[in-house]
N, CA, C and O of each residue as an XYZ file, in Angstrom:
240
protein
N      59.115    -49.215    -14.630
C      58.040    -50.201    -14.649
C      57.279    -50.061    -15.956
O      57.206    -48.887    -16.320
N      56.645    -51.007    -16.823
C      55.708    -51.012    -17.795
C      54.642    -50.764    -17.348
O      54.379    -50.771    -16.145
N      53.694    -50.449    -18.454
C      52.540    -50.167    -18.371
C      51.747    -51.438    -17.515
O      50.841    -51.244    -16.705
N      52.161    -52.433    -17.792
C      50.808    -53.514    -17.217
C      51.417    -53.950    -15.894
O      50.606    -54.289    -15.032
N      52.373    -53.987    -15.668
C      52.607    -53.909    -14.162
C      52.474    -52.822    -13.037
O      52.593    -53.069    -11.837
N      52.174    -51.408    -13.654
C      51.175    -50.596    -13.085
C      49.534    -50.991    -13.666
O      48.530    -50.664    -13.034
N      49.521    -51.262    -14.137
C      47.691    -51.769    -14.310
C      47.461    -52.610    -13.215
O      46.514    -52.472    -12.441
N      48.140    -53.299    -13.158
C      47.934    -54.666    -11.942
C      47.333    -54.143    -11.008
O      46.266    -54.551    -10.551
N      48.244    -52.737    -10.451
C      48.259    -52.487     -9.006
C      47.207    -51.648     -9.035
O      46.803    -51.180     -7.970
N      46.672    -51.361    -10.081
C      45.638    -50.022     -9.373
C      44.244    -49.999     -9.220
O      43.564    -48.986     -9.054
N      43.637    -51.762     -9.316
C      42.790    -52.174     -8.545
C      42.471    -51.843     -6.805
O      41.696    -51.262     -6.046
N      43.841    -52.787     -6.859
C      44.195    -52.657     -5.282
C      44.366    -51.152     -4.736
O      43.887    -50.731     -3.684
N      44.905    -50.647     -5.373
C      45.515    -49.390     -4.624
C      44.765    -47.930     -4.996
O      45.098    -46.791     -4.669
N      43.939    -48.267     -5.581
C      43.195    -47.274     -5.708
C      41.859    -47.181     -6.594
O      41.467    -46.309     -7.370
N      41.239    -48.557     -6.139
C      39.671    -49.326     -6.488
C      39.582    -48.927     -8.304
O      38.498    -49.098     -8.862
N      40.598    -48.486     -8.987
C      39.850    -48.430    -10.332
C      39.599    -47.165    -10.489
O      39.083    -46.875    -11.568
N      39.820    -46.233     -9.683
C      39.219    -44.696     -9.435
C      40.156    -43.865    -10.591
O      39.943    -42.777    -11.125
N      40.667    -44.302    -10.666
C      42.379    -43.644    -11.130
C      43.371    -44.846    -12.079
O      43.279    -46.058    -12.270
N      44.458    -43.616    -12.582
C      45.476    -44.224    -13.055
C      46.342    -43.898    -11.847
O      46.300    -42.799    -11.294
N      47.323    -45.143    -11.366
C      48.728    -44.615    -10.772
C      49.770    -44.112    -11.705
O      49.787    -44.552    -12.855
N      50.738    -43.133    -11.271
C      51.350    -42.705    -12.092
C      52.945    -43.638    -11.996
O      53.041    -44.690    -11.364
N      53.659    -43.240    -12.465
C      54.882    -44.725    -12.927
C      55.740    -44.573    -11.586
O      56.225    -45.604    -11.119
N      55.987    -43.191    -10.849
C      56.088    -43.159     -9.661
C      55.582    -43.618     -8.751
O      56.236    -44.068     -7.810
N      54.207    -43.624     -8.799
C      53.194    -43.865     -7.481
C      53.536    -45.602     -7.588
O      54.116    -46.166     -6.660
N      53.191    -46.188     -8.568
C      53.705    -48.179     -8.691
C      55.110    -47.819     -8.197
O      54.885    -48.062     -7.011
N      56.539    -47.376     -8.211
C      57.279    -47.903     -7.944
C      57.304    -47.719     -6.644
O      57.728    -48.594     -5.889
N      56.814    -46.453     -6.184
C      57.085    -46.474     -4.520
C      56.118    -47.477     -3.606
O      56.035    -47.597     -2.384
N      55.506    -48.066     -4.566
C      54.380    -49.056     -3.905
C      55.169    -50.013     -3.503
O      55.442    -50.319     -2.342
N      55.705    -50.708     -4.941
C      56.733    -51.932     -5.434
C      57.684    -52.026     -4.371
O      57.655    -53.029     -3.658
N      58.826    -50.796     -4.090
C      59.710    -50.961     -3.275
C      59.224    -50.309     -1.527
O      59.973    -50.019     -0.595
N      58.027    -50.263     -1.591
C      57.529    -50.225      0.042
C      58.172    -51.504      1.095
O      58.127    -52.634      0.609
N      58.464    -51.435      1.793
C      59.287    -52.964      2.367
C      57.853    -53.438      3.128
O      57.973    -54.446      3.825
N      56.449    -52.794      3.071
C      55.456    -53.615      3.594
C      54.966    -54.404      2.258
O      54.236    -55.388      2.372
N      55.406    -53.920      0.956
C      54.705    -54.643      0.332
C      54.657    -55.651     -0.154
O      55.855    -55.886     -0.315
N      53.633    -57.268     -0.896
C      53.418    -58.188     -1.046
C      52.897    -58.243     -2.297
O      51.871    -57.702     -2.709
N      53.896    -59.129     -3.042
C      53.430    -58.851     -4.080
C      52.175    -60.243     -3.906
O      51.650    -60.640     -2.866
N      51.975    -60.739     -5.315
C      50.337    -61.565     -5.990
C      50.864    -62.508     -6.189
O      50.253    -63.355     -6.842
N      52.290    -62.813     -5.705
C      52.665    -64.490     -6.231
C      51.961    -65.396     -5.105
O      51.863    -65.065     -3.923
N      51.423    -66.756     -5.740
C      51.214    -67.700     -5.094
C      51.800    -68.349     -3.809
O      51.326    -68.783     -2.759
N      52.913    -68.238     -4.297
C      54.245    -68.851     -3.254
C      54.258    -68.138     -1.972
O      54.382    -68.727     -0.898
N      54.118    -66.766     -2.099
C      54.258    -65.996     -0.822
C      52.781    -66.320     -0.132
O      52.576    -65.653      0.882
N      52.130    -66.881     -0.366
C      50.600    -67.354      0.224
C      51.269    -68.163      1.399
O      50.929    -68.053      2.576
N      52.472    -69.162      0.832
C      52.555    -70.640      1.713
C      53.405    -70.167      2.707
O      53.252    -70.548      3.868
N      54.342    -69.330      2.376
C      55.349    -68.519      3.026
C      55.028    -68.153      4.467
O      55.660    -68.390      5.497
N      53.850    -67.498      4.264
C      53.096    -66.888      5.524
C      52.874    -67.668      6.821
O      52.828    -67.379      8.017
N      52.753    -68.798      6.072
C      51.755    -69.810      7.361
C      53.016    -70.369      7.703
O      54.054    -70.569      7.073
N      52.563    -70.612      9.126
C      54.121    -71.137      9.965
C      53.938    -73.028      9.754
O      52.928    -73.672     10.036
N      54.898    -73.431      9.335
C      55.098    -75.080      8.854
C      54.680    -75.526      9.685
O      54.570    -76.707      9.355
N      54.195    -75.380     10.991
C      53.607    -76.527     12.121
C      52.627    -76.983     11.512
O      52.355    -78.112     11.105
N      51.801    -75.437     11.458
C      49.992    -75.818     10.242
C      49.965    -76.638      9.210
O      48.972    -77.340      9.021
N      50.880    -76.673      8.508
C      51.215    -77.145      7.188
C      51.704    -78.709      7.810
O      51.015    -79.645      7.403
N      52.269    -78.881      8.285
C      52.676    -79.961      8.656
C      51.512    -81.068      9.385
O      51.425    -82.259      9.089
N      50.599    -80.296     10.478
C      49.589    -81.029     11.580
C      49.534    -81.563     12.104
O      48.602    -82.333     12.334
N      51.162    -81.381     12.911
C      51.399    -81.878     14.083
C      50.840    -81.007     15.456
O      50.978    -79.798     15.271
N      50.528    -81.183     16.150
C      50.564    -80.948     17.568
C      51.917    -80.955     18.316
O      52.187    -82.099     18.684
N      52.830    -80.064     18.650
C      53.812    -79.918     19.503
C      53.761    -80.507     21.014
O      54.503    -81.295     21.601
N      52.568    -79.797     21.416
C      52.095    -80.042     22.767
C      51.407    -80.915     23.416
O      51.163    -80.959     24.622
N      50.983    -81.876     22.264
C      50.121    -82.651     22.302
C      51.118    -84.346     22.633
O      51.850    -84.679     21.701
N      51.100    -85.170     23.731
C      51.640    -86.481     23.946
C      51.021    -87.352     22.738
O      49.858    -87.293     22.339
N      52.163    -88.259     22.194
C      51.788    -88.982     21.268
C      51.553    -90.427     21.707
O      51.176    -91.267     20.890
């Protein structure tokens, strides 16, 4: 990993207190809980019914 893609993370992961070390970002990176800051994975989340605004249950 570069330097500024560990900068990114160490807001989040450790308020600014610290540097992460090039280890500590990758085991973050390849955590399978983790999420990265892209936009896209925002829309991802929400289930298409919401997005859509339909009512399933609802008689039309």
């Amino acid at each position: 990993m570069d330097e500024e893609q560990i900068r990114k993370l160490e807001p989040k992961y450790t308020g600014n207190m610290r540097h992460l070390t090039e280890g500590e970002a990758y085991a973050i990176v390849n955590d399978p809980n983790y999420e990265g800051d892209d936009d896209d994975s925002l829309l991802e989340s929400i289930p298409g019914i919401l997005l859509a605004g339909k009512r399933p249950n609802r008689p039309q």
